[in-house]
C-alpha positions in Angstrom: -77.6 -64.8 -133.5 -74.3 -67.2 -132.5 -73.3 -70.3 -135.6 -71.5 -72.7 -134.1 -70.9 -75.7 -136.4 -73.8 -74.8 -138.8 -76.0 -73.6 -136.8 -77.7 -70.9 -135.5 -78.2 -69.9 -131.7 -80.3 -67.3 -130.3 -77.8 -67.0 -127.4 -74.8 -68.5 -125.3 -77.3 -70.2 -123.3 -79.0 -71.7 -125.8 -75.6 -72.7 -127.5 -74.6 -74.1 -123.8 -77.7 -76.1 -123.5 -76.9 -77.5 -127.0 -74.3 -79.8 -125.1 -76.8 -81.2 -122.7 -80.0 -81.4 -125.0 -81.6 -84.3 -124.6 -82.7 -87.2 -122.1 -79.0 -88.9 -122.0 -76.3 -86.6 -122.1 -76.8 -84.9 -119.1 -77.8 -88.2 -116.9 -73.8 -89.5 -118.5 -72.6 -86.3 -117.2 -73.6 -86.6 -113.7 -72.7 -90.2 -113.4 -69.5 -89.4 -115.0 -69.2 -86.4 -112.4 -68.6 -88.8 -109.7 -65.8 -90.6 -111.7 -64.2 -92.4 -114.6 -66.6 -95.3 -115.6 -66.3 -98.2 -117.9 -68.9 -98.3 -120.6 -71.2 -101.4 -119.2 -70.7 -99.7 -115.7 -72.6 -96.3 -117.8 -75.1 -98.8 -119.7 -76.0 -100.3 -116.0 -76.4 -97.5 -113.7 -78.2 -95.3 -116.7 -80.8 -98.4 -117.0 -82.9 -97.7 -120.3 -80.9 -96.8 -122.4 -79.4 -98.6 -125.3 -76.2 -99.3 -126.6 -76.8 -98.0 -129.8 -77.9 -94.2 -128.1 -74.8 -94.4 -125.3 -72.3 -95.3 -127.8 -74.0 -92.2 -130.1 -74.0 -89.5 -126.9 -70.8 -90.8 -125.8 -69.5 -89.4 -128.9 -71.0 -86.5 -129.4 -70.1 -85.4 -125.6 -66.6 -86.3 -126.9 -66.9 -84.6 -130.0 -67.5 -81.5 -128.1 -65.2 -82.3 -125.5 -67.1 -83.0 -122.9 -65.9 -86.6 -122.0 -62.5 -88.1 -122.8 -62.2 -91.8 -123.9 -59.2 -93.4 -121.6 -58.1 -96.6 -124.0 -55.7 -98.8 -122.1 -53.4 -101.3 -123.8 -54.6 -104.7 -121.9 -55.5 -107.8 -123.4 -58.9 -107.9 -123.6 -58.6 -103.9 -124.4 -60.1 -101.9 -121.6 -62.0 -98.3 -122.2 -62.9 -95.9 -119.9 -64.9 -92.4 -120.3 -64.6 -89.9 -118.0 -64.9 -85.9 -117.6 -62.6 -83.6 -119.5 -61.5 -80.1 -117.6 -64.2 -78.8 -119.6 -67.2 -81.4 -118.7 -65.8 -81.2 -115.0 -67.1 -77.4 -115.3 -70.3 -78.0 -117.2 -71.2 -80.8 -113.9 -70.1 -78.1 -111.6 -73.1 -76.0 -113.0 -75.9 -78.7 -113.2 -74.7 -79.6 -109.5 -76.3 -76.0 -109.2 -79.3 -76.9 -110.8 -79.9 -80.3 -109.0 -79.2 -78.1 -105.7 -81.8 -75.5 -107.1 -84.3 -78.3 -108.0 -84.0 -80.1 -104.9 -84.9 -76.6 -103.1 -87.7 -75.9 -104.7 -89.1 -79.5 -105.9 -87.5 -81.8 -103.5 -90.6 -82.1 -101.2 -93.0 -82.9 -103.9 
C-alpha cells in the first residue's frame, strides 16, 4: 500500500492514474500538450465542459503540478495554463497510449 496525501494506493500505477482520473483532466492534458492555452481557448476546444469543472481540474492538475498558471501583468489581466516539466512527461506517456489505442482500435 502507497499514502499519498491521505490516501491509500494499491500501487504506483494506481497512484499515477490518480492524476488523470476522470473524464477532464486527461482531455486538458493533451490539449495542453500541443501548447500554452488561454482558459476560453481550453473551455472551447474541450466543448462540454463547464466552467465550474475546468476551473476545478485546472486546479487540481496544478495542485499536483501538472499544469502551471502563466498570469501576465496587462490590463485586462491575461492567464494562460500550460504544461509544467512534469505534465510534459505525463503527455509524453498518454501519447503512448493514444498510439497504442489507435493500433489496436483505430479501425473500428
Amino acid at each position: 500500500m502507497i499514502e499519498y496525501k491521505n490516501k491509500k494506493y494499491v500501487c504506483l500505477l494506481d497512484l499515477g492514474f490518480e492524476t488523470i482520473r476522470g473524464k477532464w483532466k486527461s482531455i486538458i492534458i493533451c490539449h495542453l500538450y500541443k501548447g500554452p492555452k488561454r482558459f476560453l481557448e481550453l473551455q472551447r476546444v474541450t466543448s462540454g465542459v463547464s466552467q465550474k469543472v475546468l476551473t476545478e481540474k485546472l486546479k487540481e492538475l496544478e495542485e499536483e503540478e501538472i499544469v502551471e498558471r502563466i498570469v501576465y501583468a496587462e490590463v485586462p489581466p491575461r492567464v494562460e495554463y500550460k504544461l509544467s516539466e512534469k505534465g510534459r512527461e505525463l503527455g509524453k506517456a498518454m501519447k503512448l497510449i493514444e498510439e497504442w489505442s489507435v493500433k489496436y482500435y483505430g479501425n473500428k
